[in-house]
MARMARKOL-45996 format. One record per residue: residue number from 1; x, y, z of N, C-alpha, C, O in turn. Coordinates in Angstrom, 1 decimal. Layout:
N
TORPA     n       nX       nY       nZ      caX      caY      caZ       cX       cY       cZ       oX       oY       oZ
TORPA   NUM        X        Y        Z        X        Y        Z        X        Y        Z        X        Y        Z
...
This chain:
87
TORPA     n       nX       nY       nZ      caX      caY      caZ       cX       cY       cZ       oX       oY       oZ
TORPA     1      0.8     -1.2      0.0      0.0      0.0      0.0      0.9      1.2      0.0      2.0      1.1      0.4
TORPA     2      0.4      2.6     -0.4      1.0      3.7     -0.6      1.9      3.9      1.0      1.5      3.2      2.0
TORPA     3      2.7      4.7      1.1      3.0      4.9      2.4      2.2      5.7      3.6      2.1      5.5      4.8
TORPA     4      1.4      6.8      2.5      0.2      7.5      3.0     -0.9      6.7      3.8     -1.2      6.8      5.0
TORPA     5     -1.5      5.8      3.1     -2.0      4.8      3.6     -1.8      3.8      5.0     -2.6      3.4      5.9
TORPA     6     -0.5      3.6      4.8      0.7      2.5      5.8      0.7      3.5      7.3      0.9      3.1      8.4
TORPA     7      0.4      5.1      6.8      0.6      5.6      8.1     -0.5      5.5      8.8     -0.3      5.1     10.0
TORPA     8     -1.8      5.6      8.4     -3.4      5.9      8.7     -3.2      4.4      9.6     -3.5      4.3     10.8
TORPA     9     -2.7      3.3      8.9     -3.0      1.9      9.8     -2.0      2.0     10.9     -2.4      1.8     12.0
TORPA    10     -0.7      2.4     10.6      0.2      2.8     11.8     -0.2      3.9     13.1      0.2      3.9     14.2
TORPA    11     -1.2      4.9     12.5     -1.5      5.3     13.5     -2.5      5.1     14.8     -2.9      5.8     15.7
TORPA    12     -2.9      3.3     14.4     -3.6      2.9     15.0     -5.2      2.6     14.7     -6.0      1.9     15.4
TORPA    13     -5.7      3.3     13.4     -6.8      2.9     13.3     -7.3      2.0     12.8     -8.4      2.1     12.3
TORPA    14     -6.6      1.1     12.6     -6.9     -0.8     11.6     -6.1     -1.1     12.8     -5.3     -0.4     13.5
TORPA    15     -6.5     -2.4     12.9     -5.7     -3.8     13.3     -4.6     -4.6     12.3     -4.9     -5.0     11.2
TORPA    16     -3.2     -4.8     12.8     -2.6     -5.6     12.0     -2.9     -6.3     10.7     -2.5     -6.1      9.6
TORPA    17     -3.7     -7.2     11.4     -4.6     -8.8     10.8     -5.0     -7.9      9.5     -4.9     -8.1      8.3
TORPA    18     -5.7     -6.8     10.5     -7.0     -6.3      9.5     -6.4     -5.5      7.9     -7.0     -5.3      6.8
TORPA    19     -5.1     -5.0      8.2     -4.3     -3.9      7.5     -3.6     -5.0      6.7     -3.3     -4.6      5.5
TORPA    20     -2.9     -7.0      7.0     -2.5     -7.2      6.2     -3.4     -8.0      5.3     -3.0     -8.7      4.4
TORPA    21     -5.0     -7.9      5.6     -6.1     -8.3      4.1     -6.6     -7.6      3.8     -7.5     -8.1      3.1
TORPA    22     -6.5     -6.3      3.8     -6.4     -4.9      3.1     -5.2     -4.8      2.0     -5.4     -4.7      0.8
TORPA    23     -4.0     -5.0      2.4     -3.2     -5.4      1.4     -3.0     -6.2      0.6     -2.4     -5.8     -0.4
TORPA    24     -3.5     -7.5      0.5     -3.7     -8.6     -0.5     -5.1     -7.9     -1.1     -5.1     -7.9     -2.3
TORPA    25     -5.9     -7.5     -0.6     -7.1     -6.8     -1.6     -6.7     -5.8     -2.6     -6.9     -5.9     -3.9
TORPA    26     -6.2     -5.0     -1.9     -5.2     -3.9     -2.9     -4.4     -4.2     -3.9     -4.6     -3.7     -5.0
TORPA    27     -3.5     -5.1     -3.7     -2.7     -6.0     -4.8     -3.6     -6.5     -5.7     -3.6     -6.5     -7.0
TORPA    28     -4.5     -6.8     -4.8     -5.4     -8.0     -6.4     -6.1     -6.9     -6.9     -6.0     -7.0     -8.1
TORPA    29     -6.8     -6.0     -6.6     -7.4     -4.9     -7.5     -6.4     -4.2     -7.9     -6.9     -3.6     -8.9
TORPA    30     -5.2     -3.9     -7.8     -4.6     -3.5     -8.6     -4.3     -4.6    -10.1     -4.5     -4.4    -11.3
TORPA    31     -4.1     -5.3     -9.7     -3.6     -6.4    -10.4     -5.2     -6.5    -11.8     -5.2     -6.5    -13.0
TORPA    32     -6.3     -6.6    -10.9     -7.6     -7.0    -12.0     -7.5     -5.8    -12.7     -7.4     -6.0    -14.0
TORPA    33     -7.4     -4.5    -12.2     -7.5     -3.7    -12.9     -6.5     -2.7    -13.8     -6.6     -1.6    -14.4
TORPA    34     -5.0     -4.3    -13.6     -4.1     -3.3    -14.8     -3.2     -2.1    -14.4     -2.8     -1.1    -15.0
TORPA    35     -3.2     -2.4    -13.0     -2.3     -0.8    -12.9     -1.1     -0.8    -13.1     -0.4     -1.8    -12.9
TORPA    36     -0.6      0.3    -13.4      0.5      0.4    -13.7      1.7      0.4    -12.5      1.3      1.1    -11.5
TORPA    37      2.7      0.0    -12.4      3.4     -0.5    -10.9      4.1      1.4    -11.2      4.9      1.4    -10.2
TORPA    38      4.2      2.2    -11.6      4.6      3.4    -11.6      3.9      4.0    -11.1      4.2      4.3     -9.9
TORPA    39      2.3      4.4    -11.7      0.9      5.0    -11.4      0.8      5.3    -10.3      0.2      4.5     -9.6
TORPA    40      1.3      6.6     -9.8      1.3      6.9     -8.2      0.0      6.9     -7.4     -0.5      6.4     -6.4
TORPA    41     -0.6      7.9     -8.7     -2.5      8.6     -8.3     -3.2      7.4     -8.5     -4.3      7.4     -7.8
TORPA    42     -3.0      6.4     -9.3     -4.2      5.1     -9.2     -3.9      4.4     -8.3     -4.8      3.9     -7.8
TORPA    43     -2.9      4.3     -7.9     -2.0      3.2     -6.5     -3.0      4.0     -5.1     -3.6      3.4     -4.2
TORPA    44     -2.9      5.2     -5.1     -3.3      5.9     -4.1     -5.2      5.9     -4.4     -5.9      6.0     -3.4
TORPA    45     -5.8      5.8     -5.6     -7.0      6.2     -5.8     -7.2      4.2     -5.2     -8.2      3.8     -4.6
TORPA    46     -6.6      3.8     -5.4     -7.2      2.2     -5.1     -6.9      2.0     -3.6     -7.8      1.6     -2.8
TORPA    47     -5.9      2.3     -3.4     -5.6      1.9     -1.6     -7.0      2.8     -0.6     -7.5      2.4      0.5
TORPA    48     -7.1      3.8     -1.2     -8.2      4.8     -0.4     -9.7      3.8     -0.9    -10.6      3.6     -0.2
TORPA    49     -9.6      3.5     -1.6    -11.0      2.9     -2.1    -11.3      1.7     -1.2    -12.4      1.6     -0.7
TORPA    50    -10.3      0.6     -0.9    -10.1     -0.3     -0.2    -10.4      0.3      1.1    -11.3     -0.3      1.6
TORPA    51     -9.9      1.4      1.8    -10.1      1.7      3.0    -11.3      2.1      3.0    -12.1      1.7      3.8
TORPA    52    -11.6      2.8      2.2    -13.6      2.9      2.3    -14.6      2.1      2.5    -15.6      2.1      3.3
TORPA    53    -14.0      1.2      1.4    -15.2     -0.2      1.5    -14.9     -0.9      2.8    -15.7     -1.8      3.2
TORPA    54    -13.8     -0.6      3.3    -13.9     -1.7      4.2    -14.4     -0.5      5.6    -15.2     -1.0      6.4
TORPA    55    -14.1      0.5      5.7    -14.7      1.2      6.8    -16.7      1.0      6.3    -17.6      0.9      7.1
TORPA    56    -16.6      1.0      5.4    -18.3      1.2      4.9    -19.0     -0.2      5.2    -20.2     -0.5      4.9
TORPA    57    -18.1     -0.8      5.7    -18.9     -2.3      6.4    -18.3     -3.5      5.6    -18.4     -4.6      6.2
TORPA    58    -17.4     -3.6      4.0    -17.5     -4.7      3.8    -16.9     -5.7      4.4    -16.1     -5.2      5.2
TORPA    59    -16.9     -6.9      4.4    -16.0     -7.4      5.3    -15.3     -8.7      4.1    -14.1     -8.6      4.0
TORPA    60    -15.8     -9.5      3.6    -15.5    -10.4      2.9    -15.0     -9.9      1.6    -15.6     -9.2      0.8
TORPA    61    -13.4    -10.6      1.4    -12.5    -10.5      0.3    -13.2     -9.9     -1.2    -12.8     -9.1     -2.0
TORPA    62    -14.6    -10.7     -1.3    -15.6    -10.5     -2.6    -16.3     -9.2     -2.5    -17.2     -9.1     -3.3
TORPA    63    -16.2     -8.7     -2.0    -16.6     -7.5     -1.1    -16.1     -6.2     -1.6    -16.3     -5.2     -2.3
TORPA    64    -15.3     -6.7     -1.0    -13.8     -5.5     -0.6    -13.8     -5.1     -2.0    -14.1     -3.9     -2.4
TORPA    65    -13.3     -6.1     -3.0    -12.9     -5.9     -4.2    -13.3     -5.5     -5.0    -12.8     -4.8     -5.9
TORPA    66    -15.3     -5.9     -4.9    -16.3     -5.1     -5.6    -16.0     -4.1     -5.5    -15.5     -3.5     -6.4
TORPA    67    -16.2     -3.5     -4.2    -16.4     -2.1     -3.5    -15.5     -1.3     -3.8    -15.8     -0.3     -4.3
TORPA    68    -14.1     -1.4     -3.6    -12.8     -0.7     -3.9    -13.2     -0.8     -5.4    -13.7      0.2     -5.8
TORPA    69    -13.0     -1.8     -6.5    -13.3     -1.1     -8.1    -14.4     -0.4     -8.4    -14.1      0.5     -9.1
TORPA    70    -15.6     -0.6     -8.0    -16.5      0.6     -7.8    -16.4      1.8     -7.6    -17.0      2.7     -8.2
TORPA    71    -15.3      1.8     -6.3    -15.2      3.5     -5.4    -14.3      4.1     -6.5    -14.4      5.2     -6.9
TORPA    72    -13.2      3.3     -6.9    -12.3      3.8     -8.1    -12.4      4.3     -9.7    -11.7      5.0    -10.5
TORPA    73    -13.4      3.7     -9.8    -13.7      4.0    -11.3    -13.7      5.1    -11.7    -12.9      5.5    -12.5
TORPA    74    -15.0      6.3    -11.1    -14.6      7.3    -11.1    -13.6      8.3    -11.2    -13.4      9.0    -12.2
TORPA    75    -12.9      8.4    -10.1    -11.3      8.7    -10.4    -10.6      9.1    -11.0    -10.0     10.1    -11.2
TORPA    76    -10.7      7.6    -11.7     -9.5      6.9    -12.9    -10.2      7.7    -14.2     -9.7      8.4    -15.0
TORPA    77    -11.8      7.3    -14.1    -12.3      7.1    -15.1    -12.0      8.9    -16.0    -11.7      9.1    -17.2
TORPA    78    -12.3      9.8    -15.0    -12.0     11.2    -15.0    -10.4     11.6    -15.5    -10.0     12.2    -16.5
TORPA    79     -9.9     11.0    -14.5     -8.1     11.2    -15.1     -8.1     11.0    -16.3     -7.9     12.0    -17.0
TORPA    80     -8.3      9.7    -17.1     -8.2      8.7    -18.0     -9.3     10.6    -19.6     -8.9     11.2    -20.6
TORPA    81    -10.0     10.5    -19.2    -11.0     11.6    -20.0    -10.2     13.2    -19.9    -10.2     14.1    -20.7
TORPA    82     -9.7     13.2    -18.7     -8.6     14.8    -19.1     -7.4     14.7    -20.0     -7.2     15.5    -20.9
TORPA    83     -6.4     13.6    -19.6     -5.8     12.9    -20.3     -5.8     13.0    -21.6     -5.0     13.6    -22.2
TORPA    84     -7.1     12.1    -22.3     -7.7     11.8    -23.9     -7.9     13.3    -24.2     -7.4     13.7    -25.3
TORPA    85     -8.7     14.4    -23.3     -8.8     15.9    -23.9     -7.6     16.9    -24.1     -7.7     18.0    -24.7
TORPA    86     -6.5     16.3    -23.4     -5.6     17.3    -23.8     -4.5     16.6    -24.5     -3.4     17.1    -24.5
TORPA    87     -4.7     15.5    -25.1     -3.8     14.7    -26.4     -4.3     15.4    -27.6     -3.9     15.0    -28.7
């Protein structure tokens, strides 16, 4: 996860356990969704998305993952449309 991220759980408000299946979530929605291992703002638009869904109640891995590519699309989907307008 971003380091920004790593701090929010270091400063105590996740549990360990709970911060390291947040991380295997993150990975794998990165991973379904193709990100780029550079992509600072999508790495960070996904790790925040993961922390959403999971503050917003989900709890199960099938979950998580809906929820985090859901909360992200947006985003990306915006970035991805400023991008295409100023090519």
């Amino acid at each position: 996860m971003p380091e920004a991220i790593k701090e929010l759980a270091i400063g105590g408000f996740y549990a360990p356990e709970d911060l390291a299946a947040l991380e295997r979530v993150y990975l794998s929605v990165c991973g379904m969704l193709d990100i780029d291992v550079d992509d600072r703002f999508a790495h960070g638009v996904i790790a925040k998305a993961v922390l959403f869904a999971y503050d917003r109640g989900a709890r199960t891995i099938d979950d998580l993952k809906a929820a985090a590519i859901i909360a992200s699309k947006t985003p990306l989907l915006d970035r991805a449309r400023r991008t295409a307008r100023l090519a």
